[in-house]
Each structure stands twice: as structure tokens, then as C-alpha cells.
C-alpha positions, 0 to 999 in steps of 0.5 A, spaced: 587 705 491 585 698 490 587 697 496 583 702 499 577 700 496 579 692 498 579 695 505 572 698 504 569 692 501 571 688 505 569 693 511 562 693 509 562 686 509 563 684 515 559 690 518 553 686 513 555 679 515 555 680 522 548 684 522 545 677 517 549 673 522 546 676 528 539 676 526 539 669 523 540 667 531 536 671 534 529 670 529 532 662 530 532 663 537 525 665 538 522 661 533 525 655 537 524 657 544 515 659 541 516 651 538 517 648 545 511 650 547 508 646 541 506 639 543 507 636 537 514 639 536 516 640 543 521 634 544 525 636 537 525 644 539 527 642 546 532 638 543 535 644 538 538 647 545 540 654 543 542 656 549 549 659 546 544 664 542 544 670 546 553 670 548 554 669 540 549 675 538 553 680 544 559 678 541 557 679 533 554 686 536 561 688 540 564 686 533 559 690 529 559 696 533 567 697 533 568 696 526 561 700 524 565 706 528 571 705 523 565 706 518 562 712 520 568 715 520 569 714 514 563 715 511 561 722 516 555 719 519 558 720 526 554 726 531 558 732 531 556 738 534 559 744 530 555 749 530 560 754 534 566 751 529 563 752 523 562 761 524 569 761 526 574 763 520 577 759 515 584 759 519 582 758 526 577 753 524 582 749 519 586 749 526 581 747 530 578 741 526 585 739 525 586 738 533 579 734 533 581 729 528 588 729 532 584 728 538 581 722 535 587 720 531 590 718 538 584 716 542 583 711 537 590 709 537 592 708 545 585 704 545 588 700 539 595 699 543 591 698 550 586 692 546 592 689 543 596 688 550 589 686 552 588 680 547 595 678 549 594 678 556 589 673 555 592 670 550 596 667 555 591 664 559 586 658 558 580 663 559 573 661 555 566 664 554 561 661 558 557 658 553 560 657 547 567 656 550 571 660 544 577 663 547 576 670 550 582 673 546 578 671 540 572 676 543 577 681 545 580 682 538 575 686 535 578 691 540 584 692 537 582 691 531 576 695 530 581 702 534 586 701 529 582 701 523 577 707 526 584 711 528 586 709 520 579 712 517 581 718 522 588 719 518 584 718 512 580 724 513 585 728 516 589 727 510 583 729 506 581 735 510 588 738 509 587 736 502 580 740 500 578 742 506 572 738 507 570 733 512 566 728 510 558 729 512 552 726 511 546 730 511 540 726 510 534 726 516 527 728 516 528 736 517 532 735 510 526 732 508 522 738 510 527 742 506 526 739 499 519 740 500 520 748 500 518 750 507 525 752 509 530 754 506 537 753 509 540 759 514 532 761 513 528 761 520 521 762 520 519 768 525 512 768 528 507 775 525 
């Protein structure tokens, strides 16, 4: 269990950093780019040259969305149409959850296989990325990764519907909100009079 709580602490830090990082460069980047027209600033804004900015944010929100996937598995925010599933019998829904989970299980996994073989490909070759020359398996590798870590948190959860028969879901939105506040109650709808 240590380990698994390693894993989401670190999961969770990584989704953080990379959004703090992304944000840093992006407001740096407008703020250097406003300071160029100021002439008595100008020559030492058009020195700092960010032109790096926009490729390093497009990898840091590559690797924060493979890897904010994986969380969302975990933490059951994901959309999820279940409408029909949900007036199915225990058994018949039991099984056809199951399949689903499966089904994410695989896909995650093949894209994992794929990602990996991918990054190994162009591991062998001298490719960069245009402005901060970083090698391109660096970028890539996020792939892997974060579909191996998404197809992980699937098992996680197939072993614990299995288990108690629960997925995990998030219920928090506005029409929620709207509920607390005592319009509705839940599998009520109002009928015009």
C-alpha cells in the first residue's frame, strides 16, 4: 500500500508541476513579449528571446494530459455515459461493466506497447525538436508511460469493482449543486401542471 500511495503522490505532482511549470512560461512569455514594445525596456526584453516558450508549453501539456488521464481513471472523473448500464441487472451489469474496464484495460495497453516501440524507434535516430533541440524520444515518452500508468489504474479499478462492486465516480457539478439546495430530489423530475 506504501507503494501505491508513492505512486499517487508522485502521480499528483507531476500533473501539479507541469501545469505550474506551463503557466510560469506561458505568463513570462507575454510579459516579455508586452515589454518589447516598451522603449525604455525594449532592448533587454528582445534580448531575453523566448522563442522556445510555445514548444516547451505543447510538450508540458502533452505530458500533463497522458498522465491526467491515468488520474482520471483513478479518481473516476472521466465522462461516462451509463444510463442505459445502470437499469441493467446486477449480474448482466456486473458483466458489462467488466467488459468495459477490460476494454480500457487493452486499449491503454496496445497504446502503451505501441508508444514504447515508438520512443525506441526514435531513440535510434539524431531527431530533435525545432526550437529547444531536446531529443524527440524525450517527448514521446510520455506515451508509454502515461498508457501504461492509465492501463494500471484500470486494473485498479477492475480489481476493485470485482471486489465491492463500485466504480469510482465523482458527483460534483452544478446540477448537484441545485439539488443540495432542495429543488429536486434524486430520480424525481418535475412535471409541468
Amino acid at each position: 500500500m506504501l507503494a501505491l500511495k508513492l505512486l499517487d503522490r508522485l502521480e499528483e505532482t507531476l500533473i501539479g508541476a507541469l501545469m505550474a511549470v506551463a503557466t510560469v512560461v506561458i505568463f513570462t512569455s507575454v510579459v516579455l513579449r508586452f515589454l518589447a514594445s516598451v522603449p525604455v525596456v525594449q532592448d533587454v526584453a528582445i534580448r531575453l528571446n523566448m522563442t522556445w516558450a510555445q514548444e516547451l508549453c505543447i510538450f508540458l501539456f502533452v505530458w500533463m494530459a497522458k498522465f491526467g488521464a491515468a488520474y482520471g481513471v483513478r479518481a473516476g472523473v472521466h465522462v461516462g455515459v451509463d444510463v442505459l448500464i445502470n437499469r441493467l441487472a446486477p449480474r448482466p451489469r456486473k458483466i458489462v461493466v467488466t467488459l468495459g474496464l477490460l476494454g480500457g484495460v487493452l486499449f491503454t495497453g496496445v497504446v502503451g506497447t505501441l508508444g514504447a516501440i515508438l520512443v525506441w524507434e526514435i531513440g535510434q535516430t539524431d531527431q530533435t525538436s525545432e526550437d529547444m533541440e531536446v531529443p524527440m524520444w524525450m517527448v514521446y515518452l510520455c506515451v508509454p508511460l502515461g498508457s501504461y500508468l492509465m492501463c494500471f489504474r484500470f486494473l485498479q479499478v477492475v480489481a476493485g469493482f470485482l471486489r465491492t462492486g463500485q466504480v469510482p465516480h465523482r458527483h460534483a457539478g452544478p446540477m448537484d449543486s441545485q439539488q443540495a439546495g432542495g429543488d429536486q430530489t434524486e430520480g424525481q423530475t418535475e412535471r409541468p401542471t
